[in-house]
C-alpha positions as CSV (number, residue, x, y, z in Angstrom):
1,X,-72.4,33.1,-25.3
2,X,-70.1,32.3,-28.4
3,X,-68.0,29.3,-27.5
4,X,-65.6,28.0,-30.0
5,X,-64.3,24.4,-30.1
6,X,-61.1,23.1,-31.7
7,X,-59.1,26.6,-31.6
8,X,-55.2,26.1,-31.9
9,X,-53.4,27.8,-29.5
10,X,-50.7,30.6,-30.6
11,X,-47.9,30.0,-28.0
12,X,-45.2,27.4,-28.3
13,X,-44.3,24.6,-31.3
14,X,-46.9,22.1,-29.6
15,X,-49.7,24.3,-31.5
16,X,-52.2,22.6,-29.3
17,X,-55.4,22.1,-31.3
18,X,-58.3,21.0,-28.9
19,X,-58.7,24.2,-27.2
20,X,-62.0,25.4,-26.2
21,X,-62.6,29.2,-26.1
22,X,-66.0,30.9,-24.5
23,X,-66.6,34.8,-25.3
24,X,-68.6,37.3,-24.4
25,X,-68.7,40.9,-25.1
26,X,-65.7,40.6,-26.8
27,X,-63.9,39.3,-24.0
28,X,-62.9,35.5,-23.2
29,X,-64.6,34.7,-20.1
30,X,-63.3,30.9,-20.2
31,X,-60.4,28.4,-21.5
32,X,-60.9,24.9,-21.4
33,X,-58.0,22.5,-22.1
34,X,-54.6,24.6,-22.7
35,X,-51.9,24.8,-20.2
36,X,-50.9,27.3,-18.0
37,X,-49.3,29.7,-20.1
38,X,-51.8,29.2,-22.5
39,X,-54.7,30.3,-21.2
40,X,-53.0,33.0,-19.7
41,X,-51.9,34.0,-23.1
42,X,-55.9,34.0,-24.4
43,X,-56.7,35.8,-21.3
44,X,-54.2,38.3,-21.6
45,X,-56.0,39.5,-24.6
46,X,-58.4,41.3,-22.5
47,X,-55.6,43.4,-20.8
48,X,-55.8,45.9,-22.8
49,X,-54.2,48.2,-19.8
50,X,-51.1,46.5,-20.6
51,X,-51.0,46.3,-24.6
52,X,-50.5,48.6,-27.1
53,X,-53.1,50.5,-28.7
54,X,-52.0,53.4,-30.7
55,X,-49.4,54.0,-33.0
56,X,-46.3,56.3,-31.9
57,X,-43.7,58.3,-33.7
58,X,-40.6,59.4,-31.5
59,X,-40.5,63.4,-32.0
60,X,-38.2,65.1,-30.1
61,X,-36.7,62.3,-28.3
62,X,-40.6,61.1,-26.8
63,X,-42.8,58.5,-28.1
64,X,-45.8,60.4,-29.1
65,X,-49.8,58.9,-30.4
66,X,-49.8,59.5,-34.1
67,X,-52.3,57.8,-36.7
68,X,-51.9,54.6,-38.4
69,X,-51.1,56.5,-42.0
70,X,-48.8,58.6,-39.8
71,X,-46.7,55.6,-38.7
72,X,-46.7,53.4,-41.4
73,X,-45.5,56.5,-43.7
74,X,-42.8,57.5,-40.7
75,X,-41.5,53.8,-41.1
76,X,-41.4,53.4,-44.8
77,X,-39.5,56.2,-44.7
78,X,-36.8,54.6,-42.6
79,X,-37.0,51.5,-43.9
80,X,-36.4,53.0,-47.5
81,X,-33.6,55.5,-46.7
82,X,-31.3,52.4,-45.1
83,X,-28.9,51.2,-47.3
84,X,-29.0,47.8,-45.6
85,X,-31.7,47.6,-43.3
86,X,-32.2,44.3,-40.9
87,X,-35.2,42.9,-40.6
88,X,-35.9,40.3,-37.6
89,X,-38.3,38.9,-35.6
90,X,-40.9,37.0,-37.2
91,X,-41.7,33.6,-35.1
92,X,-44.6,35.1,-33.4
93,X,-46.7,35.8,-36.2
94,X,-48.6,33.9,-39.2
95,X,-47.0,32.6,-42.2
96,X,-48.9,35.3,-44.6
97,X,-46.8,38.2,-42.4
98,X,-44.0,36.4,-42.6
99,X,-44.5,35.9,-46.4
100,X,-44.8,39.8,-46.7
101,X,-42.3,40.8,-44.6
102,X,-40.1,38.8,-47.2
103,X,-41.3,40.6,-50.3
104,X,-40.7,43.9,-48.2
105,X,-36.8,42.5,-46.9
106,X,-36.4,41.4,-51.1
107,X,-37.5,45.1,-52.2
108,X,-35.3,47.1,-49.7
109,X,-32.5,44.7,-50.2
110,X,-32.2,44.3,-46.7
111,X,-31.3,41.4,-44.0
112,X,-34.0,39.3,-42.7
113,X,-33.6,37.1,-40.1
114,X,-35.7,35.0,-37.5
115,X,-35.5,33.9,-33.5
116,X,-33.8,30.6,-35.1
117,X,-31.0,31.9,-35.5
118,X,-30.9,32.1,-31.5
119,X,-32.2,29.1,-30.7
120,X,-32.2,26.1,-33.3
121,X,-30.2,27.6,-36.2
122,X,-27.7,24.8,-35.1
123,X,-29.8,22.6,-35.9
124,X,-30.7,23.8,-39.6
125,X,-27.2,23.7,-39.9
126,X,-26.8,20.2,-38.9
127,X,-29.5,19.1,-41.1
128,X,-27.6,20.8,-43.9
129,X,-25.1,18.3,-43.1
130,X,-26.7,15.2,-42.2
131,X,-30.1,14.8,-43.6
132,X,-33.3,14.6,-41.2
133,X,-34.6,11.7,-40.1
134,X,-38.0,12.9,-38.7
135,X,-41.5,12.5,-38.5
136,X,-44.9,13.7,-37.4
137,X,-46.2,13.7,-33.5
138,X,-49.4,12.0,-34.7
139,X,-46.4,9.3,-35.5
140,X,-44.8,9.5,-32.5
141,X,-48.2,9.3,-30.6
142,X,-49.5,6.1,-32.3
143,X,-46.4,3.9,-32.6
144,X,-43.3,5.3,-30.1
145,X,-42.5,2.6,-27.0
146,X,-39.2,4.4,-26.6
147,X,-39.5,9.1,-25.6
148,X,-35.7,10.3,-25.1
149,X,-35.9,14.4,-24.3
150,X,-32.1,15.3,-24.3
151,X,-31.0,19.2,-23.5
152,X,-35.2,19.7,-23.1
153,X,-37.3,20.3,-20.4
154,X,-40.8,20.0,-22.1
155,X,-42.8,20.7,-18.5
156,X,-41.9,23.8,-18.7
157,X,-41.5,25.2,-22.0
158,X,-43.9,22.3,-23.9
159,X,-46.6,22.0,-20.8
160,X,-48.5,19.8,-23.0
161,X,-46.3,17.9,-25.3
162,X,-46.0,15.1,-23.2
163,X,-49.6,14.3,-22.6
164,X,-50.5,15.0,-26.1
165,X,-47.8,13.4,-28.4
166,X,-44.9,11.5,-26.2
167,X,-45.5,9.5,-23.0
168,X,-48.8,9.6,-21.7
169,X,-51.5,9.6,-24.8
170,X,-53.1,6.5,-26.2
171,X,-52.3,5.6,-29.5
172,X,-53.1,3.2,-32.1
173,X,-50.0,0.8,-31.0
174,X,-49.6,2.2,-27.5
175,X,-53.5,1.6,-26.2
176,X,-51.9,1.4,-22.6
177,X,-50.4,5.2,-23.2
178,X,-47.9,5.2,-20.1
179,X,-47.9,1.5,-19.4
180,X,-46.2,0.6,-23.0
181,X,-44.2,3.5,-23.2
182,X,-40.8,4.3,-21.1
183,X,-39.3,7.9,-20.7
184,X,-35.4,8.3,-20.8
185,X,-34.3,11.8,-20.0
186,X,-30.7,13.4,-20.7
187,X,-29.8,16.3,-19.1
188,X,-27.2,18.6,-16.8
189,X,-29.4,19.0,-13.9
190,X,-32.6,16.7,-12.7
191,X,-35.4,18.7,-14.4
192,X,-39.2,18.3,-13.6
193,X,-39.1,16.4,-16.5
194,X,-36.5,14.2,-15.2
195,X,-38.6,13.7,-12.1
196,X,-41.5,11.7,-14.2
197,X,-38.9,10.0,-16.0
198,X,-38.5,6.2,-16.1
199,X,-34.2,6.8,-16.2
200,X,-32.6,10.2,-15.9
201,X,-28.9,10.3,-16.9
202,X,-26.8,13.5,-15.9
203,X,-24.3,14.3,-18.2
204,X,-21.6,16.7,-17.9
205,X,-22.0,20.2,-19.2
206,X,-20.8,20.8,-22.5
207,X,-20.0,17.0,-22.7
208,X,-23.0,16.0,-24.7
209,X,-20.9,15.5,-28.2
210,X,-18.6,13.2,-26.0
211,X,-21.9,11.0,-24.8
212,X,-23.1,11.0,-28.4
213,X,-20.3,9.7,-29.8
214,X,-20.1,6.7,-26.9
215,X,-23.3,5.7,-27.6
216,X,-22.4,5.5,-31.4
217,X,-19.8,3.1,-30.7
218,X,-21.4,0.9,-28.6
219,X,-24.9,0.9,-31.5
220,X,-22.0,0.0,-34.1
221,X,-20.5,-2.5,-32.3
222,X,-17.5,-1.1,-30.6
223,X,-16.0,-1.5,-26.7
224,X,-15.7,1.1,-24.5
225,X,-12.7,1.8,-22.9
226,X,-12.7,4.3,-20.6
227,X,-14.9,3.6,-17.5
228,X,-17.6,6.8,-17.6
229,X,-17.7,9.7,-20.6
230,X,-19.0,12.8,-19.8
231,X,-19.9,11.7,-16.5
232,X,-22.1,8.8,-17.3
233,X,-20.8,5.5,-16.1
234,X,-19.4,2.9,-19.1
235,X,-22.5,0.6,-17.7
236,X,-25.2,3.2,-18.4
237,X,-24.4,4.1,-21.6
238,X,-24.1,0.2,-22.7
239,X,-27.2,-0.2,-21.2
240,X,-28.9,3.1,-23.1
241,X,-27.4,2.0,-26.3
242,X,-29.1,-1.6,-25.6
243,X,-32.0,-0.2,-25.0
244,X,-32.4,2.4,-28.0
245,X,-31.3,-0.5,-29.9
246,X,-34.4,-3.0,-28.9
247,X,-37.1,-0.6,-29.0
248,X,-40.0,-1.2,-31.7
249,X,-40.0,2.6,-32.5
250,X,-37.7,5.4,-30.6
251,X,-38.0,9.4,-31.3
252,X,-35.6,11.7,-29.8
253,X,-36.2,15.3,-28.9
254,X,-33.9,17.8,-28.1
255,X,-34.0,20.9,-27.4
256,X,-31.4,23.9,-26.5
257,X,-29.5,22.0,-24.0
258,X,-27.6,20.4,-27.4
259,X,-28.2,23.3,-29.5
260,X,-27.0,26.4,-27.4
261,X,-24.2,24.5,-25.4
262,X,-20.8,23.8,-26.5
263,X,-20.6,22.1,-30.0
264,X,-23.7,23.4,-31.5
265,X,-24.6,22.0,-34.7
266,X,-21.9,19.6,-34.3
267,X,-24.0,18.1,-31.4
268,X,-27.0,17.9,-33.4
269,X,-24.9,16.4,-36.5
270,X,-23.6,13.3,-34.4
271,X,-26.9,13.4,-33.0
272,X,-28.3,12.7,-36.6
273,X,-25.6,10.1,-37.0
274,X,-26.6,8.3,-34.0
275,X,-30.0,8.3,-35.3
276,X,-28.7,7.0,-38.6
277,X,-27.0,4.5,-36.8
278,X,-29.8,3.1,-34.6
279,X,-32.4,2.5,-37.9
280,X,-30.0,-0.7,-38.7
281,X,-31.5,-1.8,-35.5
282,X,-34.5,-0.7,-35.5
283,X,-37.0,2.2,-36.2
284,X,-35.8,6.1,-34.7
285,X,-36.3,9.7,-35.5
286,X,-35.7,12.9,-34.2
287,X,-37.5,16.0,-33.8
288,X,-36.2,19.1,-32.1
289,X,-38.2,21.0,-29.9
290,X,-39.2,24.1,-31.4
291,X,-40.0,27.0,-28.8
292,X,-42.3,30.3,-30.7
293,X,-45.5,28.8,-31.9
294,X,-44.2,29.4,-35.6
295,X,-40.5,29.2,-35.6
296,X,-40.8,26.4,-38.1
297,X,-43.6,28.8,-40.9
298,X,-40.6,31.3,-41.2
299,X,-38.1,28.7,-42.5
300,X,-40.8,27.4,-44.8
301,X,-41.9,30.5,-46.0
302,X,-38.2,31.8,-46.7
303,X,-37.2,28.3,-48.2
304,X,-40.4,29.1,-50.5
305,X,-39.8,32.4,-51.4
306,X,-36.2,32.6,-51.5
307,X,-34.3,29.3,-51.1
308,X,-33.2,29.3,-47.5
309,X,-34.0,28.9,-43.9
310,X,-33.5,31.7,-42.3
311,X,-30.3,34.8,-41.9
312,X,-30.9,35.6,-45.6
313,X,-29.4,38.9,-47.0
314,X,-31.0,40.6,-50.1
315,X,-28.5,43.9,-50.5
316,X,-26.0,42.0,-53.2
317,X,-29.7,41.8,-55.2
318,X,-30.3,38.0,-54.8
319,X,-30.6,35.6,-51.9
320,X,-27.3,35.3,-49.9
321,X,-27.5,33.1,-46.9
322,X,-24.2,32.5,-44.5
323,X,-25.3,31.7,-41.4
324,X,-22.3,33.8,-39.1
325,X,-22.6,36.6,-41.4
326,X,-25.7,37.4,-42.8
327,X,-27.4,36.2,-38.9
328,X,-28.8,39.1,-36.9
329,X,-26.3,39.4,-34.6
330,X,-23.6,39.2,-36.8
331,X,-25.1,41.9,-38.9
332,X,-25.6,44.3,-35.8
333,X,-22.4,43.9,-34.0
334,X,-20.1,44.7,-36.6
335,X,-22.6,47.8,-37.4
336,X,-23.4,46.8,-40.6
337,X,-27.1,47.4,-41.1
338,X,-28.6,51.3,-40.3
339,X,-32.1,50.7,-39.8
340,X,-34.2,47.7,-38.5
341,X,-37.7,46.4,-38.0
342,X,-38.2,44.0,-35.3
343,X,-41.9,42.3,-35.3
344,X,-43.3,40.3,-32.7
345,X,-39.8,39.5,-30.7
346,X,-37.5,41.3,-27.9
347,X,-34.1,41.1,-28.8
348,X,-32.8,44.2,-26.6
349,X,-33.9,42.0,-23.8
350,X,-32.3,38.8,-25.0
351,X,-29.3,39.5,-27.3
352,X,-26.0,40.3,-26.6
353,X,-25.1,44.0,-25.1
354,X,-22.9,44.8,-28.5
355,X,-25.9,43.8,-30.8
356,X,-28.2,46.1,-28.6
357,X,-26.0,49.0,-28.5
358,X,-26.0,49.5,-32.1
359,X,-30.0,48.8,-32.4
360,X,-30.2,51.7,-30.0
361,X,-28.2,53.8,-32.4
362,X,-30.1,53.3,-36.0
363,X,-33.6,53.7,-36.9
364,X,-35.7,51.3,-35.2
365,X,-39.6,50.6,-36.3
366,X,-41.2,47.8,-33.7
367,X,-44.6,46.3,-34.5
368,X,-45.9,44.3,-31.5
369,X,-48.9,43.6,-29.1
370,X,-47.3,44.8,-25.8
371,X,-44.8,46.9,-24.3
372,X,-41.2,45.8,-24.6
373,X,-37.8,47.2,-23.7
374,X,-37.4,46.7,-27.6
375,X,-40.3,49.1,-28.4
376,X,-39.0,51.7,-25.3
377,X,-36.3,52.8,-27.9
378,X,-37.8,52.1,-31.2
379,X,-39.0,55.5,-33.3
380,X,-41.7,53.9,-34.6
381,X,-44.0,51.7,-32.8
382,X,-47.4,50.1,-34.2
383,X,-49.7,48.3,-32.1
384,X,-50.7,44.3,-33.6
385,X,-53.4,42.2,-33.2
386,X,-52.8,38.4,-31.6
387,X,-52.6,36.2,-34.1
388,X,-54.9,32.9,-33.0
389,X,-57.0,35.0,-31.1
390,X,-57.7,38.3,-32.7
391,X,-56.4,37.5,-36.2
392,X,-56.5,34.6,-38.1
393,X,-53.6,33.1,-40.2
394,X,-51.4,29.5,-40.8
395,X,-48.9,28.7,-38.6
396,X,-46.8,25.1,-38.8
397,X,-46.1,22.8,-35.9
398,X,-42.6,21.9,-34.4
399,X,-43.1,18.8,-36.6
400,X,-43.8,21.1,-40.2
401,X,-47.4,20.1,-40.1
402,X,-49.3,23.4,-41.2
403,X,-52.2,24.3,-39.4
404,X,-55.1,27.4,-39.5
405,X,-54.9,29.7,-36.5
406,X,-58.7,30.7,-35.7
407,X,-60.0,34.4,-34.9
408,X,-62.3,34.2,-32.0
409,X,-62.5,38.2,-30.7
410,X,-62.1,41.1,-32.5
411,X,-58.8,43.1,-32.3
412,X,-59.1,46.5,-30.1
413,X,-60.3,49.8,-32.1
414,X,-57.5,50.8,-34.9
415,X,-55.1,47.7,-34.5
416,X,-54.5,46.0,-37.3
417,X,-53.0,42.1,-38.1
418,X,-49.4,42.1,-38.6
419,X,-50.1,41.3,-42.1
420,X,-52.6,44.1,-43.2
421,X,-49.7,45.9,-41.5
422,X,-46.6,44.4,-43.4
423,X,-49.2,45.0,-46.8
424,X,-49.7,48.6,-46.3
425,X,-46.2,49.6,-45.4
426,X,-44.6,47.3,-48.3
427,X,-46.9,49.4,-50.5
428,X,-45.6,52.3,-49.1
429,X,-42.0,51.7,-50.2
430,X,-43.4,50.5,-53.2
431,X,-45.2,53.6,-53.6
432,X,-48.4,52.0,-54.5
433,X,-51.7,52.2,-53.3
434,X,-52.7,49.9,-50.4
435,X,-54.9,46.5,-50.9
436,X,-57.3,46.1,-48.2
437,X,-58.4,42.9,-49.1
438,X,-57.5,41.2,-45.8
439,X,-59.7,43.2,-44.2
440,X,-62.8,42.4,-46.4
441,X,-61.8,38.8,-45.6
């Protein structure tokens, strides 16, 4: 039985890399080490009841089974007779997709755009502002007495991030793991993550610029007046800034909690500032909790290839990037783009009705590995392999380390990689022959 040791796991930023896979027949029969949702992920590979299989073309208002040639040529065919077609998804699949998928957005002079921009394009933003003071989790592992999760509730969306990188692992200046290490979590509600916590501070909802910006004055030497701010008493937050300010080596992480809520990037600015602030004290960084597996490869591959993070608009014949109007939504609620390929993502069941309404109305082509509501009204549908576990590929960390997904099962019969995929249908819009060197790889 094929069993296969240090295999990185495709799910969230963490990118877990000590996985142990055991196959036979084709099938994994056993995952050692990943979380929860990880090895149902590997397992679900073998579902192949609930995946998709063949390609489909909608004729006559149905989804019917075509051939690969037949969908890939159906879809070029969109693609190329949009004036300004929108191209999203992305954060689900390996860097050499992505890096396609680029080339093909740059020759239809389309939109492209990736799940950042719902979830940490504040953040970019921010950074755009205020710099980045970050480093790796092998950093934060080794030398960090002080874990802060603020807005994040890594227990449930990061299942292994804290015994792997923050509170509980041994490092190389922490040999006690736990024991020299305290947890501080800020959040709006006592999370399971606040449960394990050494202190849990509550702050009001949408108040987290306000607590920011106290904690700032107290690290740079001012009094507090007022007797709580956002809900956290004057005492605490004295007593927070203290203690960020003594530590040997803090990190914080945030997650959506800062990004999503009222403020935005502004949030994470002043967080950046406080961070600033604290490394006249002592040594702090940052590092925002990344959620798809490869969020972070699509914003190096498009600041690569064409200068810019993400919500990057080809159609004026160069790179255009304005973040609230060249992002996704933006694009589809004022009805601007009339056609769209959405890989590896869901956005009819996660974006606003608007936005949805007029992605029901174009052209839609939808490359993924299961069913979605997104693929229920697509005309075009092509079935994809998993990258990590039925394709490999390079996907980066939540901390932009780069790392080499592994292939340990073959795909089902006829489905293809998303990047053999995104290389034959940009050479059918290019009207060139395809290269099937990937597969001879």
């Amino acid at each position: 039985m094929p069993r296969y040791t240090d295999v990185i796991c495709s799910f969230c930023g963490t990118l877990c890399d000590d996985i142990e896979v055991s196959v036979e027949d084709n099938r994994i029969v056993d995952v050692k080490h990943a979380c929860r949702i990880g090895t149902a992920k590997f397992l679900s590979s073998n579902d192949l009841e609930h995946r998709l299989l063949k390609p489909m073309v909608r004729k006559n208002g149905k989804l019917v089974e075509v051939s690969l040639e037949e969908a890939i040529e159906r879809a070029a065919e969109i693609l190329k007779n949009a004036v300004k077609p929108l191209l999203y998804g992305w954060s689900s699949t390996c860097c050499e997709a992505q890096s396609v998928g680029i080339e093909l957005a740059e020759e239809l002079g389309g939109v492209i755009d990736a799940t950042v921009t719902v979830c940490h394009g504040p953040s970019v933003l921010a950074v755009h502002d205020a710099g980045y003071p970050g480093c790796t989790l092998g950093e934060v592992k080794n030398r960090a007495d002080l874990i802060i999760y603020w807005g994040s509730n890594p227990m449930h969306g990061h299942p292994r991030h804290l015994s792997r990188y923050s509170i509980f692992p041994r490092g190389y200046f922490r040999e006690r793991g736990q024991s020299d290490r305290e947890l501080i979590v800020i959040d709006v509600r006592k999370t399971d993550t606040a449960k394990i916590a050494n202190k849990f501070v509550r702050v009001n909802y949408g108040e987290d610029y306000e607590l920011i910006s106290a904690l700032r004055k107290v690290v740079n030497g001012g009094e507090l007046r007022e007797e709580s701010v956002a809900g956290v008493p004057k005492e605490e937050i004295i007593a927070l800034a203290e203690k960020m300010m003594n530590c040997q080596f803090g990190v914080l992480f945030f997650g959506m909690g800062l990004t999503q809520s009222y403020g935005r990037h502004r949030n994470i600015d002043n967080a950046i500032c406080l961070v600033r602030d604290l490394n006249v004290h002592t040594k702090f960084v940052m590092q925002p909790m990344r959620g798809h597996y490869n969020v972070v490869g699509f914003s190096e591959v498009l600041g690569w290839q064409a200068g810019f993070p993400y919500a990057v608009d080809f159609g004026r014949g160069f790179a255009w990037y304005n973040p609230g109007e060249t992002t996704a939504n933006d694009v589809l609620q004022r009805g601007e783009c009339d056609a769209a390929l959405v890989i590896a993502s869901d956005p009819v069941s996660h974006f606003p009705r608007k936005s949805v309404e007029h992605l029901a109305k174009i052209p839609l082509v939808a490359i993924d590995i299961h069913p979605t509501p997104t693929t229920q009204i697509a005309d075009v549908v092509i079935p994809s392999a998993i990258a990590g576990i039925e394709a490999e590929g390079t996907a980066y960390r939540m901390d932009s380390v780069p790392l080499r997904l592994r292939k340990v099962k073959e795909p089902p019969e006829g489905v293809l990689s998303d990047e053999e995929i995104m290389r034959r249908l940009l050479a059918k819009v290019r009207g060139e022959a395809p290269k099937l060197e990937v597969e001879a790889r």
